[in-house]
Each structure stands twice: as C-alpha cells, then as structure tokens.
C-alpha positions, 0 to 999 in steps of 0.5 A: 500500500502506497501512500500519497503525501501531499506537500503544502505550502504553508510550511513553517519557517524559523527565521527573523526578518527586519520587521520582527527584529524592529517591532521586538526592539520597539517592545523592549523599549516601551516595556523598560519605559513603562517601569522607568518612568513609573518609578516617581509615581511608584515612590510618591503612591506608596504601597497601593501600587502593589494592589494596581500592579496585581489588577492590571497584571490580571487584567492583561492576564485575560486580555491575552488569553482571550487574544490567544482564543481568538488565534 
C-alpha cells in the first residue's frame, strides 16, 4: 500500500526578518519605559501600587488569553 503525501505550502519557517527584529526592539523599549518612568509615581503612591500592579497584571492576564482564543 502506497501512500500519497501531499506537500503544502504553508510550511513553517524559523527565521527573523527586519520587521520582527524592529517591532521586538520597539517592545523592549516601551516595556523598560513603562517601569522607568513609573518609578516617581511608584515612590510618591506608596504601597497601593502593589494592589494596581496585581489588577492590571490580571487584567492583561485575560486580555491575552482571550487574544490567544481568538488565534
């Protein structure tokens, strides 16, 4: 018994183009901005910042995985 495979062309490819490199360069930059220049607030807001951190931390938490479902 013979069997027929078909080769498709939505083939995976594990490279790095310019645009990956650029938009993770991006997001770096953005991310260490975000906890750079929150440090005065973080300072002048005391201890709640803890409880603000924990909820937007969730709340991206459920962001993603809804983003990930809609994948």
């Amino acid at each position: 018994m013979q069997i027929n495979k078909k080769e498709s062309s939505n083939q995976l490819s594990d490279s790095l183009k310019t645009r990956h490199l650029t938009m993770m360069s991006i997001a770096g930059v953005i991310g260490a901005a975000l906890f750079v220049g929150s440090g005065s607030i973080i300072a002048a807001a005391g201890p709640a910042v803890i409880l603000a951190y924990c909820a937007g931390g969730a709340l991206v938490v459920f962001i993603m995985r809804m983003l990930g479902e809609m994948a």
